[in-house]
N, C-alpha and C positions, 0 to 999 in steps of 0.2 A: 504494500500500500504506500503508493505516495499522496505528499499534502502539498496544497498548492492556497497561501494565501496571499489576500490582494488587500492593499495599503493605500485608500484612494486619498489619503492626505485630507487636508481643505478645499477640496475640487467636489460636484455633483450637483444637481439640483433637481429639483422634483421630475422633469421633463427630463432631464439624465437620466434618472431613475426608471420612466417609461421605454428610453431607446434600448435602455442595456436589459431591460426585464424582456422586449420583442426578441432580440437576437438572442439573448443568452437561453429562453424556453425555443428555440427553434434550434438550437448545437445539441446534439449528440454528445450525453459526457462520460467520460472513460469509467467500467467503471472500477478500478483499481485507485481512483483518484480521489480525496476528497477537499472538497472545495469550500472556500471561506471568506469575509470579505470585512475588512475594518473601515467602519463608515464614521463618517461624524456625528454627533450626538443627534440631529435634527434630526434627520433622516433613518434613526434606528428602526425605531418601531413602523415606519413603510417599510423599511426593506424584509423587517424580519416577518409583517404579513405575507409580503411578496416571497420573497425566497427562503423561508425557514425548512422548509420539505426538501431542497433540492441544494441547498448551498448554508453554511454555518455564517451567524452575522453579528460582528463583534462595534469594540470600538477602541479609538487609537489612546485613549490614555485616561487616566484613572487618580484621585485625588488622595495624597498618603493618609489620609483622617477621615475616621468610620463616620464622623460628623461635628457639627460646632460652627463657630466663625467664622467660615471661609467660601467670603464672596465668589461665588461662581466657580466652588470645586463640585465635582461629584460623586461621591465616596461608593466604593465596592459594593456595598449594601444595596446602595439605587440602580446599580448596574445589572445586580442579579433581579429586583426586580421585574426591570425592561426587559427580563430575558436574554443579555443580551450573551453569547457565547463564548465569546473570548476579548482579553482583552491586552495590547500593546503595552506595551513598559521598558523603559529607556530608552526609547527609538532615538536615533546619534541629533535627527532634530530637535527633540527635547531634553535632550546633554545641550547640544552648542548651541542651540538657539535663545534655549529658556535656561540654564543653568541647571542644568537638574545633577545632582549626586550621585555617584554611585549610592550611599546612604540613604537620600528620599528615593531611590528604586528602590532600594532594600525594605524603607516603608509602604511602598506601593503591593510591590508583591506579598510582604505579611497581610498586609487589609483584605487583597483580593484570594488568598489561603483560608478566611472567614468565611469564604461562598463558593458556591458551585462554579462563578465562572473563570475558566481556564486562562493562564496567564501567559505569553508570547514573551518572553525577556530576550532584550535584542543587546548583542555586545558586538566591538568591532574597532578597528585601528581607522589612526588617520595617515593620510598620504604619506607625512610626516615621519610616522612612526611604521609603517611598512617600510618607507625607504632606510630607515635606520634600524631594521631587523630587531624593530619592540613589541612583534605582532605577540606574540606566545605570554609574553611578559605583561602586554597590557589586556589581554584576553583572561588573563591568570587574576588580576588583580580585580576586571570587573564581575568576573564569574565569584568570587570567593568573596567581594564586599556586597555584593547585592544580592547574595544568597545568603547571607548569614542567617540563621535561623528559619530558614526556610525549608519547607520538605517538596518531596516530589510529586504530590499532588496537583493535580491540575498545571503540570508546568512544561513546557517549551521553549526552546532557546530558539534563536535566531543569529548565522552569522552575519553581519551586514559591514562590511569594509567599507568605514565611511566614504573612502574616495571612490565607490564606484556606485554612491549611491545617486540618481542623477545626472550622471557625469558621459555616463555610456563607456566608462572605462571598466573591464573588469577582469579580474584574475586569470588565471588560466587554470583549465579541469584541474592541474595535478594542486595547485594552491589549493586550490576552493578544499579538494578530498583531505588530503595535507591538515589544513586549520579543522577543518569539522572533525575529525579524528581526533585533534589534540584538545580539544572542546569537549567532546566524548570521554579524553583521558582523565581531563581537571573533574569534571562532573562526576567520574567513578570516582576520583579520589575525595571529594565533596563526600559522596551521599552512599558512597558502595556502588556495586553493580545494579544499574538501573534501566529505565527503558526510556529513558527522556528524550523525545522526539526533538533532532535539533535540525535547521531550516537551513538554506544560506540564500540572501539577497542581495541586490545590488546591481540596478540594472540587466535586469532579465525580461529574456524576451522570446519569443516564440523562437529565433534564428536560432538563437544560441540555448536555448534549457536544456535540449536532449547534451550538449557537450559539457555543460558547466555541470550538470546534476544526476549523470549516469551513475556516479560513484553509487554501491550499495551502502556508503557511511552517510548520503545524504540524503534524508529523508523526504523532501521537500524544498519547496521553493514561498520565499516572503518579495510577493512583487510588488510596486510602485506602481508606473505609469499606467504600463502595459494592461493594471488590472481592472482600468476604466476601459478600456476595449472590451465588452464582449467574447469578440470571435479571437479577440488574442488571448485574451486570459483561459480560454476554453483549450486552445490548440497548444498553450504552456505545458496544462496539464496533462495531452495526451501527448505530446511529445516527451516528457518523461514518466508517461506510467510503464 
C-alpha cells in the first residue's frame, strides 16, 4: 500500500472545490493507493461531505493549546470534532515563515495524541544544510525534539527537503531512499521497532513519483502543487502504486 497526500496550502475556493470534485469522481483510483488531502480550515467540512468515502481530509496545522486565550488558534479537540482526518505539523513553512519550534511541534503533536486525528510531522534540511552535509544531523535533532514524549499513535512522518519544496528542485531516487531509511533508523531508535508510515515531499509530480518513490522504504508521497490538479494528483498515485 502506498499513500499519497496533497498539501493545497492557502490556494482553493468553493468553485475549486467543484472543478476538482468533477475530474477527481470521473479518475479511476489505484486501488493499492490511498489518498488524502490537507485543506484549509474553511473548506473542511465541504470537502469532507464531498470526498470522505473516497479520499481522507485533513488540515495543515493545528494550535499547541487544548484551549484558553488564543485569538484565532484551533486546538486538537475542535479538529476531531470537524472530523477532520489528519493533520500537518511542522511543515518547513510554518518553521520559517511563522517561527515555529521544534518545541511548539512537540506541543502540537502531544494535543493532537488526545484524539483520534492522525498526525503528519514533517522534518527536513535546508539548501544550506544539505550543501554542508547536516542533513542526518539536523533530521536527528528535529525527529528526537518534536517527538519527545510522544508515542506512535496516530503518527506519520514526512521527509520534505526544504529546498525542493516549491522550487522544482529535487533529490535524486538514491537521496530520497538514503534519508527515509535513516529517518526509519532515528525513529527505531526513538520508539523501538515500529510501523511509522514515513512520506517524502518536495516537489513531486506525476513525471517524476514513479523515480523518486519506487524505493520499498518509501511509503508514500506528501505533494504540494500538483495536489490541486485533479488528474495529477490521481496519476501520482498510480504511478507509484
Amino acid at each position: 500500500m502506498k499513500y499519497v497526500f496533497g498539501n493545497w496550502k492557502m490556494n482553493g475556493s468553493f468553485d475549486d472545490i467543484k472543478k476538482f470534485k468533477k475530474e477527481f469522481f470521473s479518475l479511476k483510483l489505484p486501488k493499492n493507493t490511498k489518498f488524502g488531502i490537507a485543506v484549509p480550515f474553511v473548506y473542511l467540512q465541504k470537502m469532507n461531505e464531498i470526498f470522505s468515502k473516497k479520499c481522507e481530509i485533513g488540515v495543515q496545522n493545528v494550535g499547541f493549546a487544548d484551549f484558553g486565550e488564543f485569538t484565532g488558534e484551533i486546538s486538537a479537540k475542535m479538529l476531531e470534532d470537524t472530523k477532520a482526518k489528519f493533520c500537518l505539523v511542522g511543515h518547513s513553512e510554518r518553521r520559517h515563515k511563522f517561527g515555529e519550534t521544534n518545541e511548539v511541534v512537540n506541543q502540537k503533536l502531544l494535543s493532537l495524541q488526545k484524539t483520534k486525528t492522525k498526525a503528519i510531522l514533517c522534518v527536513g534540511e535546508t539548501k544550506e544544510e544539505f550543501e554542508q552535509k547536516k542533513t542526518k544531523k539536523v533530521l536527528k535533532t528535529q525527529l528526537e525534539k518534536c517527538l519527545k514524549n510522544v508515542g506512535v499513535k496516530n503518527l506519520i512522518v514526512a521527509y520534505e527537503p526544504v529546498w525542493a519544496i516549491g522550487t522544482g528542485l529535487t533529490p535524486t531516487a538514491k537521496i530520497v531512499e538514503d534519508t527515509i531509511l535513516y529517518v526509519k533508523k532515528v525513529l527505531n531508535q526513538i520508539f523501538g521497532e515500529n510501523e511509522i508510515l514515513v512520506l517524502y515531499g518536495g516537489s513531486v509530480k506525476p513525471e517524476n513519483a514513479n523515480a523518486l518513490l519506487k524505493s520499498k522504504a518509501v511509503d508514500g508521497a506528501l505533494v504540494g502543487g500538483a495536489s490541486l490538479d485533479a488528474k495529477k494528483f490521481v496519476e501520482i498515485g498510480k504511478n507509484i502504486a
